[in-house]
The first five atom37 places (N, CA, C, CB, O) and aatype in JSON, in Angstrom:
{
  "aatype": [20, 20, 20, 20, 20, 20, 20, 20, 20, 20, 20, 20, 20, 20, 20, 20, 20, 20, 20, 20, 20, 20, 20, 20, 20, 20, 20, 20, 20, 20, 20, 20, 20, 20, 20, 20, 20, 20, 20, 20, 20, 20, 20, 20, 20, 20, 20, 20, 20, 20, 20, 20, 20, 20, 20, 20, 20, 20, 20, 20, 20, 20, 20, 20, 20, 20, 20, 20, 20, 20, 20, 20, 20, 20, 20, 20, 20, 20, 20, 20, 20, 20, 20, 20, 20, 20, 20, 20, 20, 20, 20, 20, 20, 20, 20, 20, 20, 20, 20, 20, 20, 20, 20, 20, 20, 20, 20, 20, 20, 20, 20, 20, 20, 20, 20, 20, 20, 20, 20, 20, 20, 20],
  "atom_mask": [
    [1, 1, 1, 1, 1],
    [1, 1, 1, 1, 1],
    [1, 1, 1, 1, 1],
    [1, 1, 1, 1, 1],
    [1, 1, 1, 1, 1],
    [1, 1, 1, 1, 1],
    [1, 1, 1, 1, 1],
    [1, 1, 1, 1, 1],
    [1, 1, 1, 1, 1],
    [1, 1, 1, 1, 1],
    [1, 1, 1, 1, 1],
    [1, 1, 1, 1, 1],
    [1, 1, 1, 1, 1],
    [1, 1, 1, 1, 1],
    [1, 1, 1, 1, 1],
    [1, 1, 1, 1, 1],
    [1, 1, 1, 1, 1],
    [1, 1, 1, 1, 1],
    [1, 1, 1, 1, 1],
    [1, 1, 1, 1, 1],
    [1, 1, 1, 1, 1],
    [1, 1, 1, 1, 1],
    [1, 1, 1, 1, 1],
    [1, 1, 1, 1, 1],
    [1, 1, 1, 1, 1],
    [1, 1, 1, 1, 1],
    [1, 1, 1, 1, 1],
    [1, 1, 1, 1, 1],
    [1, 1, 1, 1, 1],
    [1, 1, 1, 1, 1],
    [1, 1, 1, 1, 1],
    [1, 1, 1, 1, 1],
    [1, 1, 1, 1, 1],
    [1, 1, 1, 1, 1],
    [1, 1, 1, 1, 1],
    [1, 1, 1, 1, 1],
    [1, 1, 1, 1, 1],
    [1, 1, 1, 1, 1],
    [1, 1, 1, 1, 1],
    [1, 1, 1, 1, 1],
    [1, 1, 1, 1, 1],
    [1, 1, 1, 1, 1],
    [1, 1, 1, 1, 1],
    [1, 1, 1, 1, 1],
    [1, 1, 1, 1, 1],
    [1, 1, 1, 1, 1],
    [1, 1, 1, 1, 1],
    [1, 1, 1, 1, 1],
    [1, 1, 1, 1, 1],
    [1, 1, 1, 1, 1],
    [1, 1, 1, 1, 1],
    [1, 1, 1, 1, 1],
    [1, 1, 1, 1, 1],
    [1, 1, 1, 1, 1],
    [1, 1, 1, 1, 1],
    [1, 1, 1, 1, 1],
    [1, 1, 1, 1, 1],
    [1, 1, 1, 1, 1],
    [1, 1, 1, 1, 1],
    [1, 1, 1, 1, 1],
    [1, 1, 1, 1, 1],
    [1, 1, 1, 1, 1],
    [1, 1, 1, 1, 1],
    [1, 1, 1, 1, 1],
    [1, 1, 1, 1, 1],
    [1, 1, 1, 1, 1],
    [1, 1, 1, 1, 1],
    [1, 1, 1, 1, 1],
    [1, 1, 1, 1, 1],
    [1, 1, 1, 1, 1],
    [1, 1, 1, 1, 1],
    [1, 1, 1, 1, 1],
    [1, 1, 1, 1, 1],
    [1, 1, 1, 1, 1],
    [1, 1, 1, 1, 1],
    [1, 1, 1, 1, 1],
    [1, 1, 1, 1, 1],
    [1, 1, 1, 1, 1],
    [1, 1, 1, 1, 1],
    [1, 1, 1, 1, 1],
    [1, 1, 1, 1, 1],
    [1, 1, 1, 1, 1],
    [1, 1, 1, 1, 1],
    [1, 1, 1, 1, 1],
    [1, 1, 1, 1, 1],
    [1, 1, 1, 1, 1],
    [1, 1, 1, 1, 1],
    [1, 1, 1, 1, 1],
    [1, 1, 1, 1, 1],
    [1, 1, 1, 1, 1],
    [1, 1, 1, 1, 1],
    [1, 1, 1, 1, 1],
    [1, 1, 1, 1, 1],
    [1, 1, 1, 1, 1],
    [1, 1, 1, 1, 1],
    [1, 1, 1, 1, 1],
    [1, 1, 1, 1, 1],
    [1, 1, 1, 1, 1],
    [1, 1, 1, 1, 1],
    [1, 1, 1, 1, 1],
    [1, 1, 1, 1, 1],
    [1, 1, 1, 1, 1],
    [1, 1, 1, 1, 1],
    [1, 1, 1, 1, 1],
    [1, 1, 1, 1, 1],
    [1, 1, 1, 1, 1],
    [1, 1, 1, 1, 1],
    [1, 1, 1, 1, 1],
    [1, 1, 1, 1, 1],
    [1, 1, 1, 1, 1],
    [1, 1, 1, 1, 1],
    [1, 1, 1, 1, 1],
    [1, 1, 1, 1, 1],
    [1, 1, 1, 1, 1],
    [1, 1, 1, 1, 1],
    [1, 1, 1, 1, 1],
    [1, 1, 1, 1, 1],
    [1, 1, 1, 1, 1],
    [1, 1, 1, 1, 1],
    [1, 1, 1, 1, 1],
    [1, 1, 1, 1, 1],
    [1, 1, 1, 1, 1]
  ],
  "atom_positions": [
    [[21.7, 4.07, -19.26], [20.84, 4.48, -18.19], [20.82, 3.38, -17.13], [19.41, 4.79, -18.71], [20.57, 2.21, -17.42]],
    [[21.13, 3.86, -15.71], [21.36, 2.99, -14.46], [19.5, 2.53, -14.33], [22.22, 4.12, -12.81], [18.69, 3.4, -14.65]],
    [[19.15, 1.55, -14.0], [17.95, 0.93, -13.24], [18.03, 0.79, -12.07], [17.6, -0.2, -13.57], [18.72, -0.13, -11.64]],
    [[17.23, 1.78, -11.04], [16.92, 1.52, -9.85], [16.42, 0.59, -8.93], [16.53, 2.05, -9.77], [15.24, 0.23, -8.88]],
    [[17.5, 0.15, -8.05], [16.24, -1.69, -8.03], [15.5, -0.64, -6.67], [17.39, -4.29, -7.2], [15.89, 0.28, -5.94]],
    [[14.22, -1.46, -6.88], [13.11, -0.83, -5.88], [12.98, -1.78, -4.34], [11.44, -0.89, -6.81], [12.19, -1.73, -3.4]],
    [[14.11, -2.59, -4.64], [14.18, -3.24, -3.17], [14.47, -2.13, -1.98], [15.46, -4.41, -3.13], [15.28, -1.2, -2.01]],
    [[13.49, -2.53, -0.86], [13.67, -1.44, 0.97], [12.83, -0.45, 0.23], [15.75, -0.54, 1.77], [12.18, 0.07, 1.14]],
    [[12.47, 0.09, -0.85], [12.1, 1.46, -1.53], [10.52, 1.49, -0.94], [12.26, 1.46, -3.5], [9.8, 0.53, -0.66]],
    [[10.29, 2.73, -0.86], [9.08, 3.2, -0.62], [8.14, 3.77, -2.17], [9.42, 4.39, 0.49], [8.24, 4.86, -2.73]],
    [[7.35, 2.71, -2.52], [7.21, 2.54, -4.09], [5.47, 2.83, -4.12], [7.81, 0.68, -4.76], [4.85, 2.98, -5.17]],
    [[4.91, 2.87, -2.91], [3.35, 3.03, -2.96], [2.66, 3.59, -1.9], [2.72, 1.82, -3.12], [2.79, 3.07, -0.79]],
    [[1.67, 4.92, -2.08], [0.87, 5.49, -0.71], [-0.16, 5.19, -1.04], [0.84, 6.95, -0.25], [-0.37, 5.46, -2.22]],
    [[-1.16, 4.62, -0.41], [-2.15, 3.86, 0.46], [-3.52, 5.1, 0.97], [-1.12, 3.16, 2.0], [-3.09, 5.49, 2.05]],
    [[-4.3, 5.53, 0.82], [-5.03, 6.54, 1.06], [-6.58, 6.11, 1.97], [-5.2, 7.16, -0.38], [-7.62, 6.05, 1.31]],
    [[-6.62, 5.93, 2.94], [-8.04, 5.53, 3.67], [-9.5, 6.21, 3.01], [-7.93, 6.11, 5.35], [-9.88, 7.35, 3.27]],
    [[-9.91, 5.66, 2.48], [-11.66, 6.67, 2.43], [-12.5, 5.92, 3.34], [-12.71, 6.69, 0.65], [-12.16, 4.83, 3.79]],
    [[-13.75, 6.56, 3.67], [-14.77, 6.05, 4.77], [-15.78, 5.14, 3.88], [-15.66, 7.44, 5.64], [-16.4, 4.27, 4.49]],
    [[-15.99, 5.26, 2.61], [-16.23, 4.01, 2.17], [-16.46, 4.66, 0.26], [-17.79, 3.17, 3.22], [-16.2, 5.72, -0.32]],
    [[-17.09, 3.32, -0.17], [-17.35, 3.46, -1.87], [-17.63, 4.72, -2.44], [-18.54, 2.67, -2.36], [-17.05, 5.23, -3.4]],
    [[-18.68, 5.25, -1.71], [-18.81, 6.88, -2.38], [-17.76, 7.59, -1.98], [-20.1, 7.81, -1.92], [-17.15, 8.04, -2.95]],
    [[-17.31, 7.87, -1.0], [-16.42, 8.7, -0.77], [-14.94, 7.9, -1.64], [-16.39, 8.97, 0.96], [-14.08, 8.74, -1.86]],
    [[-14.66, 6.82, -2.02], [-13.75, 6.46, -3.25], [-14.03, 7.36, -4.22], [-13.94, 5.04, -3.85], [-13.45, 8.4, -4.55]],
    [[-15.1, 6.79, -4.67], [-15.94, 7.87, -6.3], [-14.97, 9.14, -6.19], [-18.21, 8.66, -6.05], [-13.91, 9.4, -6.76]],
    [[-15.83, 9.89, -5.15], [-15.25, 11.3, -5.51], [-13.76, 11.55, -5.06], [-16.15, 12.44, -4.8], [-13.09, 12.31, -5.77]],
    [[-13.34, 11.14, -4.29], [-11.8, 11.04, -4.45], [-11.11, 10.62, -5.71], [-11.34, 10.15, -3.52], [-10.27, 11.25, -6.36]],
    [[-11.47, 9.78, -5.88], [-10.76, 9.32, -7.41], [-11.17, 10.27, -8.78], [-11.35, 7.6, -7.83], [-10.41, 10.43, -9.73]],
    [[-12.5, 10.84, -8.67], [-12.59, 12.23, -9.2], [-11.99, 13.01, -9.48], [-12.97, 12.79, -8.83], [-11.53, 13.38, -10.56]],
    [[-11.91, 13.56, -7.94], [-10.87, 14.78, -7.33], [-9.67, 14.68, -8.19], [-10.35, 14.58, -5.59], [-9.41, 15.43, -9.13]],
    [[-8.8, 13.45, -7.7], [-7.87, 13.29, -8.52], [-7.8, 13.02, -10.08], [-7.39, 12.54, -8.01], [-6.65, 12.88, -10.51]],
    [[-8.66, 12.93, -10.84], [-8.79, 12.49, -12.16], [-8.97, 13.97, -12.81], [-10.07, 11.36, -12.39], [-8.64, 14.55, -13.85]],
    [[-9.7, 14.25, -11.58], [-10.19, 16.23, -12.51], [-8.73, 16.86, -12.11], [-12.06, 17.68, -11.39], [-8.07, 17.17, -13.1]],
    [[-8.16, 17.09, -11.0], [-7.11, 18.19, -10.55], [-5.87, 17.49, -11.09], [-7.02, 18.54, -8.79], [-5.09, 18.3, -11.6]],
    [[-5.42, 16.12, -11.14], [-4.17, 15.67, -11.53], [-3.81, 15.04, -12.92], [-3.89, 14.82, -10.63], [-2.7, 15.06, -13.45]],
    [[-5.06, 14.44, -13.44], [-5.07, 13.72, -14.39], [-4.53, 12.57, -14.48], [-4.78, 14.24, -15.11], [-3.92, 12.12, -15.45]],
    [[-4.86, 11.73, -12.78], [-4.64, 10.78, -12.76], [-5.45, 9.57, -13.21], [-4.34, 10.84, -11.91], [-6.6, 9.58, -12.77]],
    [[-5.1, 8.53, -13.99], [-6.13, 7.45, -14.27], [-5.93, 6.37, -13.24], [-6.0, 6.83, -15.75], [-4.94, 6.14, -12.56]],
    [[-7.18, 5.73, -13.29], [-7.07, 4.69, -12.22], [-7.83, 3.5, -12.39], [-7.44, 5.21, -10.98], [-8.63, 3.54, -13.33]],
    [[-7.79, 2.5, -11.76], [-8.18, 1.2, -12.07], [-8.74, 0.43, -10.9], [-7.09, 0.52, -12.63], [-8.18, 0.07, -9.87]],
    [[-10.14, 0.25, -11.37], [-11.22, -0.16, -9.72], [-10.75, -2.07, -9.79], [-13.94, 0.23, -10.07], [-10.81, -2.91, -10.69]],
    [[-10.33, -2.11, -8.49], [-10.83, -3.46, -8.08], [-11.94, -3.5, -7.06], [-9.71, -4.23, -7.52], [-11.79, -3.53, -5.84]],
    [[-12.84, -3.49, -7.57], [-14.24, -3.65, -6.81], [-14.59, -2.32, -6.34], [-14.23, -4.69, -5.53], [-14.09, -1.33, -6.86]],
    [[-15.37, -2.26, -5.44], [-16.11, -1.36, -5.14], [-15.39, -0.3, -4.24], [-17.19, -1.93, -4.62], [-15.78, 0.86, -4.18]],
    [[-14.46, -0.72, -3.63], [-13.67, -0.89, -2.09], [-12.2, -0.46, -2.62], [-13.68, -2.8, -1.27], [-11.4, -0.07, -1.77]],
    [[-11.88, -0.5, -3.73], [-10.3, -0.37, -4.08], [-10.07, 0.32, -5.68], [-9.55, -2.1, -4.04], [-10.5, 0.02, -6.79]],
    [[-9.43, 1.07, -5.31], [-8.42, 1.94, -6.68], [-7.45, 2.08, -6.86], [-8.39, 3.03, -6.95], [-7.07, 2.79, -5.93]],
    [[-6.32, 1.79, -7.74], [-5.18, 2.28, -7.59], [-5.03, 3.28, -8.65], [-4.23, 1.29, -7.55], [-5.96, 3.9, -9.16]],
    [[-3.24, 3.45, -9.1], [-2.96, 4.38, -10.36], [-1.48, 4.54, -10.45], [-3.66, 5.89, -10.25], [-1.01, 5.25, -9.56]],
    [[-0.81, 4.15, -11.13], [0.49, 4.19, -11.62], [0.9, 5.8, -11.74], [0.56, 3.37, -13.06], [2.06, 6.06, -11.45]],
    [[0.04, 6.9, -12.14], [-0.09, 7.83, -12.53], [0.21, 8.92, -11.9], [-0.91, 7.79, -12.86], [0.17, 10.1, -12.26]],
    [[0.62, 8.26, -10.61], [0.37, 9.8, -9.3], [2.18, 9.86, -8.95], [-1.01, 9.21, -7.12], [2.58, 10.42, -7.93]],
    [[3.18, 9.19, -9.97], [4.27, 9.37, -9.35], [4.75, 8.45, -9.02], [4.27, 10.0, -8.54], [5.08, 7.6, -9.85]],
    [[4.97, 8.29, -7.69], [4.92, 6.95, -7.09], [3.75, 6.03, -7.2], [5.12, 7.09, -5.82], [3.13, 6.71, -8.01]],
    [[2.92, 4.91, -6.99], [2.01, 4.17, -7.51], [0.91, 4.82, -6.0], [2.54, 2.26, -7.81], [1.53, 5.02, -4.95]],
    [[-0.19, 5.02, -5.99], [-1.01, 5.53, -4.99], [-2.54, 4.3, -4.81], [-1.43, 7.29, -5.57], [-2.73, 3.64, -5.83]],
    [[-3.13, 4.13, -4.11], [-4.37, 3.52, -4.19], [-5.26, 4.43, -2.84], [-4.16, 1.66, -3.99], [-4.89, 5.24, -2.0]],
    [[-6.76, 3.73, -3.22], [-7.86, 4.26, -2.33], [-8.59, 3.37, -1.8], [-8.72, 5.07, -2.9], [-9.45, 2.67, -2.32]],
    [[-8.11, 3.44, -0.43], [-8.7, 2.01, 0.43], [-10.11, 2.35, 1.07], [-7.57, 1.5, 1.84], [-9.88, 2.85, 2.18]],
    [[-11.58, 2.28, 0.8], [-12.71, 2.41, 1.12], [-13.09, 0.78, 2.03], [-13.51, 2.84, -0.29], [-14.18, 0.77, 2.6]],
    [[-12.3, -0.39, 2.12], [-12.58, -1.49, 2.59], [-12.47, -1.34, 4.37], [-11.6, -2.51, 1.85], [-11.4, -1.09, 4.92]],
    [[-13.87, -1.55, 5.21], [-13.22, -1.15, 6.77], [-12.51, -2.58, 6.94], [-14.58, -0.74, 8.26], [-11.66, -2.44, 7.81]],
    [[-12.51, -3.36, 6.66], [-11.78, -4.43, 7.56], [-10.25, -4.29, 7.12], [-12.39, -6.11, 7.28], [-9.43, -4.62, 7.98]],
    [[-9.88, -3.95, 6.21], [-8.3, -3.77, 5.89], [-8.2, -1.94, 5.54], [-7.77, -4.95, 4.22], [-7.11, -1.5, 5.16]],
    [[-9.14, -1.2, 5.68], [-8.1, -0.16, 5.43], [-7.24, 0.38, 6.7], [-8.81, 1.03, 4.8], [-7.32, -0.22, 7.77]],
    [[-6.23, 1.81, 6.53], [-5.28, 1.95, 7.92], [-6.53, 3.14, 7.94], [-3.11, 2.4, 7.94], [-7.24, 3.56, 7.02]],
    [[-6.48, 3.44, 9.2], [-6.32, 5.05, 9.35], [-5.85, 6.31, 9.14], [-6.16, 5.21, 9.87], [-6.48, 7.32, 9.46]],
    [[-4.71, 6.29, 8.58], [-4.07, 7.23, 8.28], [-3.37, 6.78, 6.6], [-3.08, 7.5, 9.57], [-3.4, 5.67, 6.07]],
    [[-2.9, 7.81, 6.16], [-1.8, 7.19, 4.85], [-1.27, 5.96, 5.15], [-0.41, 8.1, 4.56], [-1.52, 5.5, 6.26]],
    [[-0.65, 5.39, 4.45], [0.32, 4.09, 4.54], [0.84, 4.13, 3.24], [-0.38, 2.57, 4.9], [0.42, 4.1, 2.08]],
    [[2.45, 4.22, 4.16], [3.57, 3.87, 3.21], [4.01, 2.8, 3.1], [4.55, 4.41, 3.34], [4.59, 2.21, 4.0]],
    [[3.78, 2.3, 1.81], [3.88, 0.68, 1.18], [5.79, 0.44, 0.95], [2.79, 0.57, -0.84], [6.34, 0.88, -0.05]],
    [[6.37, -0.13, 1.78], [7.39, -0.35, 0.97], [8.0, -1.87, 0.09], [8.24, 0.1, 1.82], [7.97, -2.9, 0.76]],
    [[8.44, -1.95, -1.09], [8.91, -2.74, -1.99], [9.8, -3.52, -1.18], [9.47, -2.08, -3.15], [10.67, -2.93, -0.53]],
    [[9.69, -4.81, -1.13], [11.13, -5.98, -0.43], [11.06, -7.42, -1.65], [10.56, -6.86, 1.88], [10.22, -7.92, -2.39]],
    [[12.64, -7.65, -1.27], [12.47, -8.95, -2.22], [12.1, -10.02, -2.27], [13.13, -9.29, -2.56], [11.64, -10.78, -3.12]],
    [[12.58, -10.09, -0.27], [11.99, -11.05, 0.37], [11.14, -10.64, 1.52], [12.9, -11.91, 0.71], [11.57, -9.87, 2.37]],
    [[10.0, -11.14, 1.56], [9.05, -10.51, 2.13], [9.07, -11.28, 3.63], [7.69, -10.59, 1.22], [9.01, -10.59, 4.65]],
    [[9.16, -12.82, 3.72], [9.19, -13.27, 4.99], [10.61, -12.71, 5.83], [9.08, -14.87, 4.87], [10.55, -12.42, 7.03]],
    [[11.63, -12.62, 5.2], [13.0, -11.68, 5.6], [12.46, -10.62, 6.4], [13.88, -10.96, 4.26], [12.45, -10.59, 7.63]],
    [[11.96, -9.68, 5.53], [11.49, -8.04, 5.8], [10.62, -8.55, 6.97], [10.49, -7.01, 4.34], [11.08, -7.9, 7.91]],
    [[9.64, -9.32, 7.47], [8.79, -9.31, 8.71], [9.5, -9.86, 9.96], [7.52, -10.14, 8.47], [9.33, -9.4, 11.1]],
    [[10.36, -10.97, 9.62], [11.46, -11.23, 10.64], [12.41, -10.05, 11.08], [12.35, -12.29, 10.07], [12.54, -9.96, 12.3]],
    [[13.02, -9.21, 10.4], [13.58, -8.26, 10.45], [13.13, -6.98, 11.37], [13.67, -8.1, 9.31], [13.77, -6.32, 12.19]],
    [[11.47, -6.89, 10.79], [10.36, -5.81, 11.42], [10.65, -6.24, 12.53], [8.73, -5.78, 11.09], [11.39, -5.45, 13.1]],
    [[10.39, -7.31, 13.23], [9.52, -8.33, 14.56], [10.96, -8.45, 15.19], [8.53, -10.28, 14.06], [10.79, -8.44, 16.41]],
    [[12.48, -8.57, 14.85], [13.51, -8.21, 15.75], [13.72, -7.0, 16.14], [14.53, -8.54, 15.37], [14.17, -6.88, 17.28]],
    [[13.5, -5.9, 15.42], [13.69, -4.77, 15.66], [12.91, -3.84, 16.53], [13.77, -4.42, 14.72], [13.17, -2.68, 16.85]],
    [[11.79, -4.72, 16.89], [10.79, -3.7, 17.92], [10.01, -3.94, 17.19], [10.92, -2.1, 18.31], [9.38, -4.71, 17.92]],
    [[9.22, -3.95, 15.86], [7.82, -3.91, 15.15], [6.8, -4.55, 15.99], [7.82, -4.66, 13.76], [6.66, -5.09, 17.09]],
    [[6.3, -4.29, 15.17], [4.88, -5.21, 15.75], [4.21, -5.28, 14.46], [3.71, -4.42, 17.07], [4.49, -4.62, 13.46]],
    [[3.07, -6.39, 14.63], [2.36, -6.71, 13.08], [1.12, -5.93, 13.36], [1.98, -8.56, 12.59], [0.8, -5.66, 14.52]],
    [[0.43, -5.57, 12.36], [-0.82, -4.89, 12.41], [-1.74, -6.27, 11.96], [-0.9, -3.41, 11.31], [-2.68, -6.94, 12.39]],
    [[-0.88, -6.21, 10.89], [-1.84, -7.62, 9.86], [-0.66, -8.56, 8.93], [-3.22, -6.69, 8.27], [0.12, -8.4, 7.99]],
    [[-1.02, -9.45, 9.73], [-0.31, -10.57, 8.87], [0.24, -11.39, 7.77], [-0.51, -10.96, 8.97], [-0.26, -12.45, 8.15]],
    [[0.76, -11.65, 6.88], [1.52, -11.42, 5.5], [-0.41, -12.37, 4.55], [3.88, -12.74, 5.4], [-0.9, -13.48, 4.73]],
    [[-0.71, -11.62, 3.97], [-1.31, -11.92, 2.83], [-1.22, -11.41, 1.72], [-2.23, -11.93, 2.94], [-0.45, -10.5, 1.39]],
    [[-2.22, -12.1, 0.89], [-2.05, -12.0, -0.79], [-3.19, -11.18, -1.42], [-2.1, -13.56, -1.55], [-4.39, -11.17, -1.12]],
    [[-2.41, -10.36, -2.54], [-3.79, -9.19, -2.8], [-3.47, -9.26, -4.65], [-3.47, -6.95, -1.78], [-2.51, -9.9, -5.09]],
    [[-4.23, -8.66, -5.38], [-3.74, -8.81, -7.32], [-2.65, -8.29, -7.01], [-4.61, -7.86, -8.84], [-2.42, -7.24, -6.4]],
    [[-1.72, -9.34, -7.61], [-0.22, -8.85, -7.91], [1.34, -8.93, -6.59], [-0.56, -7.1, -8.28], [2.54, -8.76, -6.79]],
    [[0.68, -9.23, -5.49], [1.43, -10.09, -4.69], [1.27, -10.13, -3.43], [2.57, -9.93, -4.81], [0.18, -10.63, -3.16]],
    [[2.03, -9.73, -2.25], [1.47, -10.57, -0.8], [2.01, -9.51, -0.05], [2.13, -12.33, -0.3], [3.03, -9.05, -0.56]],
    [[1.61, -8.92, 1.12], [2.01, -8.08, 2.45], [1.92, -8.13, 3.46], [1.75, -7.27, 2.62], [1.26, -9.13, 3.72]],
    [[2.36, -7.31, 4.85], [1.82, -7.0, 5.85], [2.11, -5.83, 6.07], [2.0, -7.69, 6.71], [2.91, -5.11, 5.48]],
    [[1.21, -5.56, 7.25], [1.15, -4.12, 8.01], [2.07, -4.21, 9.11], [-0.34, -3.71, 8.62], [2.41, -5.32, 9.52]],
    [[2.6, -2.92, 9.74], [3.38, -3.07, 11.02], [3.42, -1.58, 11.62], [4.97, -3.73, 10.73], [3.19, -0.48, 11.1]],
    [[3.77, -1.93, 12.77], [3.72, -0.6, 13.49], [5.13, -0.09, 14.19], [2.6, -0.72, 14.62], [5.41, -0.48, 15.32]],
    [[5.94, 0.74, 13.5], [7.35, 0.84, 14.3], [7.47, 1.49, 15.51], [8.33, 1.48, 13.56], [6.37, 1.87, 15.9]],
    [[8.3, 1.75, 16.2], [8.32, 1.77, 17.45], [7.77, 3.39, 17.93], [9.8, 1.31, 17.87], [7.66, 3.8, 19.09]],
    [[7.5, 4.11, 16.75], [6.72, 5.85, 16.9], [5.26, 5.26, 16.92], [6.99, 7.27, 15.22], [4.46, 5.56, 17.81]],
    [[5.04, 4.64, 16.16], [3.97, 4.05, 16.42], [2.78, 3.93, 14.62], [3.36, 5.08, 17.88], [1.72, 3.44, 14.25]],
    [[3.7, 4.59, 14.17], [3.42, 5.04, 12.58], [2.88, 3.72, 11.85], [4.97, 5.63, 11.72], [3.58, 2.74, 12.13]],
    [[2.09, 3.5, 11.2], [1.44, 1.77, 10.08], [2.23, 2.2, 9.52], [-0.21, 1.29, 9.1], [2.52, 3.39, 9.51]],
    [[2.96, 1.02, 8.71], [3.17, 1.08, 7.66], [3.28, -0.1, 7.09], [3.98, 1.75, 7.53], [3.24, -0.96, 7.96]],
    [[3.44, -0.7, 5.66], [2.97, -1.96, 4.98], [4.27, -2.57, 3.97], [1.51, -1.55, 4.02], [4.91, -1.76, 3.31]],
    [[4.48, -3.53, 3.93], [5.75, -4.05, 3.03], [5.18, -5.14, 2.34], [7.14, -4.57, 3.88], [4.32, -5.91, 2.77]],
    [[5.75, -5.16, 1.19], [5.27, -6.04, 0.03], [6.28, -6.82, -0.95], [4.48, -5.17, -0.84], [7.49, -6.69, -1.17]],
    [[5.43, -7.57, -1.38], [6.58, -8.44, -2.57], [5.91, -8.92, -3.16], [7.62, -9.53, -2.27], [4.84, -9.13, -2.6]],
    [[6.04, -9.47, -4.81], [5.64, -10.05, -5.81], [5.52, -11.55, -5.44], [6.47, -9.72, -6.9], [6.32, -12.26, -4.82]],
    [[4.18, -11.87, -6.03], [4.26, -13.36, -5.64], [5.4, -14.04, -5.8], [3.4, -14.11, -6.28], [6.1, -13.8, -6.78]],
    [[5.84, -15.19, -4.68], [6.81, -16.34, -4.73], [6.45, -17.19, -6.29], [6.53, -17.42, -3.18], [5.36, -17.55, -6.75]],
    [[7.83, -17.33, -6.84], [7.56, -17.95, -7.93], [7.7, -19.45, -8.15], [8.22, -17.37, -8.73], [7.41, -19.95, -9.24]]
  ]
}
């Protein structure tokens, strides 16, 4: 059996809620209709391995997007923002660190967020 490397891959969607309660019942929603399980970091954040691709529920206003956000997997993460930032990007939010490794946001030239990530530097 071939292993897919998840490098450039689009490996995680990102879901805005308007805040903690409205998490609750979203993560509900999905727990009752999909039988997805999920795992709270704080009040403000959920994710879930469970939905397919990996999904979370952003209730935080200072970092969530507005719309979905498609997370994509890189190996090298300062690469991938140099790369964004020649090509026309623009940054939304600047490379930080969250459980389990480091990102930023960007906006391509439609105008679409979207977020790239990598496992902490070792």
């Amino acid at each position: 059996m071939t292993t897919r490397s998840s490098d450039n891959c689009i490996d995680f969607i990102e879901l805005p809620v308007a805040d903690a309660a409205a998490l609750r019942r979203s993560r509900q929603f999905f727990s009752d209709v999909f039988g997805w399980n999920y795992t709270a970091w704080g009040d403000d954040y959920a994710d879930t391995g469970s939905s397919g691709i990996g999904s979370g529920l952003n209730a935080d206003p200072e970092h969530r997007s507005a719309m979905p956000l498609a997370v994509i997997h890189v190996e090298d993460l300062e690469a991938a923002c140099a790369a964004v930032l020649d090509a026309g990007g623009t940054l939304t939010r600047d490379i930080f660190s969250f459980p389990g490794g480091r990102r930023f946001h960007f906006r391509e030239p439609a105008g679409n967020e979207l977020a790239v990530w990598s496992e902490h530097a070792s």
